[in-house]
N, C-alpha and C positions, 0 to 999 in steps of 0.2 A: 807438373811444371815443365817436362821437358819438351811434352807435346804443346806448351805454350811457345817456348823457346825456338821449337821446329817453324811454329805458327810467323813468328816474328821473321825470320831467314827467310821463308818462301815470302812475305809481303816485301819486305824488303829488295827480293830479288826482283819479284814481280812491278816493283817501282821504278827500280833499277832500266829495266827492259823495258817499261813505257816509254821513260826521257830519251830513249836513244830511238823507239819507235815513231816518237813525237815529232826529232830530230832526224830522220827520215821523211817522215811524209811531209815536214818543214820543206826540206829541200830539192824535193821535188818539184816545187811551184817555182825555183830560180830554174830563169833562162840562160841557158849555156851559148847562146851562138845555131842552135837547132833546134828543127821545128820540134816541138812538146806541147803534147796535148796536154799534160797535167798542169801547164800554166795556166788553164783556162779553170781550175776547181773551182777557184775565189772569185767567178765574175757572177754576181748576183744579177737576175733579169727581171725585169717588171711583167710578169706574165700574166694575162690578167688580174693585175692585182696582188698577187703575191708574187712574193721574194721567193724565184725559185737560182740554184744555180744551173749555167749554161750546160754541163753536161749532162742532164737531166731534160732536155728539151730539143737536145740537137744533136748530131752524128757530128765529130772531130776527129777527122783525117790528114795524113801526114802525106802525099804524093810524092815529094821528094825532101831531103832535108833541111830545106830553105822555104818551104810553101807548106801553110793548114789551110785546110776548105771544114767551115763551116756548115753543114747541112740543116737549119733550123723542121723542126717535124711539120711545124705550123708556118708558111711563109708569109704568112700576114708581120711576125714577130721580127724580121728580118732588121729591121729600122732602131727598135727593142732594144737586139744583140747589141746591132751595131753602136748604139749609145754607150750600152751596159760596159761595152769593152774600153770605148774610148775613155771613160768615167774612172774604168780598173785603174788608169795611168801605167799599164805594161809596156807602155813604147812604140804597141805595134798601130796601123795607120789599116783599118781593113777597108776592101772593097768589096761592093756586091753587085752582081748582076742581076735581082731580083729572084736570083734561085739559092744559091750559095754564096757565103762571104769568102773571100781568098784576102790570106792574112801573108804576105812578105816578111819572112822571117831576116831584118836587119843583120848585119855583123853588128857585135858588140864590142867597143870601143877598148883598148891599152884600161883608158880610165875605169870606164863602165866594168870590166871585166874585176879589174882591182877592190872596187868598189861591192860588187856583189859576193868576193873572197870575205872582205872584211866584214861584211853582214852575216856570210855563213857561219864564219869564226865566231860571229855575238852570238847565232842561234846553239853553234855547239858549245860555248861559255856557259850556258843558259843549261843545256842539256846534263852539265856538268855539276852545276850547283842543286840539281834535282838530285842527281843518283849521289853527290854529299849528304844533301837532307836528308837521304833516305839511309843511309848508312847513321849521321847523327841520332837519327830515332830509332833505326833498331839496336844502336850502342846503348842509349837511355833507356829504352825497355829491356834489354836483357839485363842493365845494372839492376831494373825494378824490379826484376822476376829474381836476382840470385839476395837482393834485401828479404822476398819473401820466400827463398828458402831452394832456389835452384842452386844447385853446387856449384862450387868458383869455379871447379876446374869446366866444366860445362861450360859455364858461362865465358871463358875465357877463349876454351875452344872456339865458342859462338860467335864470340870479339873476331878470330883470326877469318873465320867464313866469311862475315860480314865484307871484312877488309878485302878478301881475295873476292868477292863478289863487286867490289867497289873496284878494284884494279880492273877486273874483268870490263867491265862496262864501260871505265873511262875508257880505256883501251878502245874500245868500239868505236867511242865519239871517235877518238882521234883518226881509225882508220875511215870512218865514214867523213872525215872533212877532209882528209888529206885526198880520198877519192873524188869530193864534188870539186875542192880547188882546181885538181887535174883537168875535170872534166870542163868548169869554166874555164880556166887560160887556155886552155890548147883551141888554136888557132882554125 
């Protein structure tokens, strides 16, 4: 029973730590006002034929941080990109000289900036009601386990792990939104 009990903590935590991994690589793809390569994970390309993503087909370079250079492997695909990006609807307007695309990385607006807070805010909302779920069901499985004969006091222990496991994490979110907020409004 107990190594049931232990079973349920580690999944629990291990749930716990996805929604805030999830909630990381989430916000990674907003753009802050600098050039980032990882805005480009989401831009899907017509590669012959299949749906490949853009980083998987081209070199993305940051030269300074207001300008990414696209290097496509295949320059035939050039035209591809360049659709694939305008299509993402990121904002950005790229140019190509038939070698590399060179993408202007805009300021982003008082508004724009406000706006992309309050989206990160819904994604760590979200991040939030995951590492809940996961704490509601390992509270309902450790009640299941002490009906079939895990001891209360265990069980109860188990109740407070879960809880500090659950502070632990929101905690996280919060310090990982309060980090991207920073990183979008500063100027």
């Amino acid at each position: 029973m107990i190594e049931k009990a232990n079973e349920v903590l580690e999944f629990a935590e291990l749930k716990m730590e996805d929604a805030v991994t999830h909630l990381q690589e989430e916000l990674k793809t907003y753009r802050a006002g600098k050039a980032n390569p990882e805005v480009f994970a989401s831009v899907i390309v017509n590669y012959y034929g299949a749906a490949t993503p853009l980083p998987q087909m081209s070199n993305i370079t940051t030269p300074d941080a207001k300008t990414m250079l696209i290097q496509p492997w295949d320059k035939s695909m050039i035209h591809a990109i360049e659709k694939a990006i305008m299509d993402a609807n990121l904002g950005f307007t790229p140019q190509n000289n038939g070698e590399v695309i060179r993408i202007n990385v805009p300021a982003l607006t008082e508004e724009r900036r406000r706006e992309l807070v309050k989206r990160a805010k819904g994604e760590g909302e979200n991040a939030k009601v995951a590492i809940r779920n996961a704490r509601r069901d390992a509270m309902d499985q450790l009640k299941k386990l002490q009906k079939d004969g895990l001891p209360e006091d265990i069980e109860k222990d188990d109740e407070e792990k879960v809880q500090k496991f659950t502070d632990k994490y929101v905690k996280r979110v919060d310090e990982v939104l309060d980090a991207k907020e920073k990183d979008i409004m500063t100027v």
